[in-house]
N, C-alpha and C positions, 0 to 999 in steps of 0.2 A: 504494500500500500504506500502512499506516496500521499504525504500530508502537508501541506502548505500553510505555514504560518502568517499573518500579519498584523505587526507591532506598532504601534505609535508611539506610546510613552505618553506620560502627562509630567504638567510643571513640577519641580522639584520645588516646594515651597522654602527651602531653606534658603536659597538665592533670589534675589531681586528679580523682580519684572517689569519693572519701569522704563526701561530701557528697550522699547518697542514701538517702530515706526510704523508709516507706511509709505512705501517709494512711489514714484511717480506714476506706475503701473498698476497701481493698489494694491501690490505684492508686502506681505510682513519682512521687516528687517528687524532680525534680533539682535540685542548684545551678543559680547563673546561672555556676558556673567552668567544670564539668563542657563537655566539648566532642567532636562527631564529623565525621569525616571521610569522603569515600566509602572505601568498604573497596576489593581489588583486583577482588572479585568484580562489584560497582556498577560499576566502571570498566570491567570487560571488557564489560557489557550495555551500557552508553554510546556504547561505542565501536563493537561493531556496530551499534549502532543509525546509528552516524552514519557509518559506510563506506556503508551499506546507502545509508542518503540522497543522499552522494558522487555515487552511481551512477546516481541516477533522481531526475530531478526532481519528479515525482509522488509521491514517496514524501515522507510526515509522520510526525513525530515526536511523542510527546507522554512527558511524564515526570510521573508521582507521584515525591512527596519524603517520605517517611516523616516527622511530626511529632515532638518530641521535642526534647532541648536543643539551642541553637544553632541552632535552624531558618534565621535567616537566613541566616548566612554560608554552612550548606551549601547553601539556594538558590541565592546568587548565584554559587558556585562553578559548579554547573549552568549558571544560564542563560547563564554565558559562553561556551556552547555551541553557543547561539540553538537550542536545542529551540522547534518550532511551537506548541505549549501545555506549560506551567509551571505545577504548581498543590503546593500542600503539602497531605498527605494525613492527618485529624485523626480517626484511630479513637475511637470512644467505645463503651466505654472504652476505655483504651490497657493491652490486658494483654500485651506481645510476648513473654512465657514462652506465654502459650497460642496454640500454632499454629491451634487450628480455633478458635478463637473469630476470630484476625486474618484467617483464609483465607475465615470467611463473611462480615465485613464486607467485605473487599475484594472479596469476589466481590458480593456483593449490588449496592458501587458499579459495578461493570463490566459484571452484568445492565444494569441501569438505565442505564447510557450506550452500551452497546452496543460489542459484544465486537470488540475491534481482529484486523489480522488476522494481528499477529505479538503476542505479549506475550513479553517479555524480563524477565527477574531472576535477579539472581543467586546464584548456588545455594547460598548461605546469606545469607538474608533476616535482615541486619540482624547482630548479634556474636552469636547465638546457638549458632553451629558443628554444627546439628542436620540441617539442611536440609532439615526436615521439612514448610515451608510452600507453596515450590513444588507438594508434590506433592498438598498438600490442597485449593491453591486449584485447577489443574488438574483434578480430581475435581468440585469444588465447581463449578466453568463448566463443565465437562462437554468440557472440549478435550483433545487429546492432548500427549501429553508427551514433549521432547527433549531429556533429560540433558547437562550438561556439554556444552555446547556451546563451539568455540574458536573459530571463525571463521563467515562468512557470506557470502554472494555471490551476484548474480545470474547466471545462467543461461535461458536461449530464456525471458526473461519472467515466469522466477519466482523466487523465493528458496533456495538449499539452505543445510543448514547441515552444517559438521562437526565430529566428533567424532575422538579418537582412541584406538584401545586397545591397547598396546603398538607394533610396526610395522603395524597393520593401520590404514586411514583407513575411519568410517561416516559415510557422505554420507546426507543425507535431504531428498525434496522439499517444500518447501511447498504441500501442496495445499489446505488449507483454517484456518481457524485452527485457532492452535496455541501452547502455553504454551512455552519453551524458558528452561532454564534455562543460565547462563554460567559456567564458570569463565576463571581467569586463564591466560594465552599470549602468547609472544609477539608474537601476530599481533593482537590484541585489547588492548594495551598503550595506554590513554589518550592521547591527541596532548594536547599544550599550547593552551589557547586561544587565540586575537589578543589582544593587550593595548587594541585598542580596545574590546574586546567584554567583558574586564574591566572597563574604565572606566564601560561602557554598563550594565554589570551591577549596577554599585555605586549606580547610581540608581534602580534599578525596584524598583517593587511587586508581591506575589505575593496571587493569590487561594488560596481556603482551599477545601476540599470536606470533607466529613465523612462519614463513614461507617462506621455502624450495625448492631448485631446485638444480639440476646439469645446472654447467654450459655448455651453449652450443655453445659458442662463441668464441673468440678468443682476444676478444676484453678486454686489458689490461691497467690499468694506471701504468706507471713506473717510472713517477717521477713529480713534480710538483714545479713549476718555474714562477717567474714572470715574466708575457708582455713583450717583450721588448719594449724599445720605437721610437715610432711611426714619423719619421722625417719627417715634412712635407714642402713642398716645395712652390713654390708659391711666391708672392708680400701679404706681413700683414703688418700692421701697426698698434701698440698698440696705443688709445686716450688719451691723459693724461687730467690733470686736472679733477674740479671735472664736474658731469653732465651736466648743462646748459655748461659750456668750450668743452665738447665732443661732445653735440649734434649741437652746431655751427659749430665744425669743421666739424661733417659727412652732416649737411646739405651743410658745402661747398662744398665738397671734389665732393658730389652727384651734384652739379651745374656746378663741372665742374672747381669753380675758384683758384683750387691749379695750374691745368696745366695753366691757364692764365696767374697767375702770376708768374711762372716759364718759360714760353714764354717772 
């Protein structure tokens, strides 16, 4: 089997972000401070992918790395995985606000290499929280589509994945290729790499693929600004003092004996 990964990463919050244009093209310009990590969702499609591998030696891996700041280190964080092909993935343009503009270059590259027979990603492609790209590139190859997926296993020879909704489990076969999207679980919870394979990691080089559309949208970023702020209305009252001081007071406050003795 032959499973295709794809990674985005989200913002690393320890580093700034402020440091964020837009050039003349309406194209993002990042710092070189700005930094991302794989998100939990990228971790849980990793991760099956790489139980899946555990299990069957014939089974391969290959991972897209979403291009964008810090490409490196989030590579090499990857190939300490020993993923069978590694490449970072350089849309042009790079507009990740427009899902179908990203969902037909990514599909166009995956026509063109030929359609793996699992595709893994995580159900929200990249910090957008929309998770509206799975289901256009899915559309867009023309594969079927398996939500929220948390686990994976074989079975008499094939793949099933599952899903869960409330106490009920949906089990589904792999019969043919198939787009599956991943969230996070505990069963799909990242393993730690070998620290030899860190080491190994920190030496290699990554090829690049690029991939291409005309856009077909209309859909523009034109400027970027921060939140404003959010005024919220209401009766609050901050607790002072230290803890046991504040949990006296919200046990009173919950009995009721603030209004008493202001009666």
């Amino acid at each position: 089997m032959n499973i295709l990964v794809l990674l985005a990463g989200v913002a690393d919050v320890r580093y700034p972000l402020h440091d964020i244009r837009i050039d003349a093209a309406g194209l993002i310009e990042e710092s070189g401070q700005s930094r991302r990590q794989l998100g939990p969702f990228d971790e849980g499609a990793l991760e099956l992918a790489l139980k899946l591998r555990d299990a069957r030696e014939d089974c391969r891996i290959e991972v897209l790395v979403l291009g964008g700041s810090n490409n490196d280190n989030l590579l090499r964080s990857v190939a300490a995985f020993k993923p069978d092909r590694l490449r970072l993935l350089d849309l042009q343009p790079c507009r990740p606000w427009d899902a179908r503009l990203s969902a037909a270059q990514i599909a166009g590259l995956i026509g063109a290499e030929g359609t793996p027979d699992l595709l893994l990603i995580g159900r929200e492609f990249g910090d957008l929280d929309e998770g509206s790209l799975p289901v256009l590139l899915a559309a867009r190859l023309g594969l079927p589509l398996f939500a929220l997926a948390q686990y994976a296993e074989w079975q008499d020879g094939g793949v099933r994945l599952l899903r869960e909704r409330g106490i009920r489990q949906q089990w589904h076969t792999v019969a043919g290729p198939l787009l599956a999207t991943v969230t996070n679980d505990r069963r799909n919870k990242l393993r730690h790499p070998l620290m030899k394979n860190v080491m190994l990691a920190k030496k290699m080089t990554f090829d690049s693929v690029a991939a291409s559309a005309a856009a077909d949208s209309d859909v523009r970023l034109a400027d970027l600004a921060p939140a404003r702020e959010v005024q919220r209305g209401g009766q609050c009252r901050l607790l002072d003092g230290d803890v046991p001081s504040q949990a006296r007071a919200l046990a009173g406050y919950l009995r009721g004996e603030e209004e008493e003795n202001a009666a």
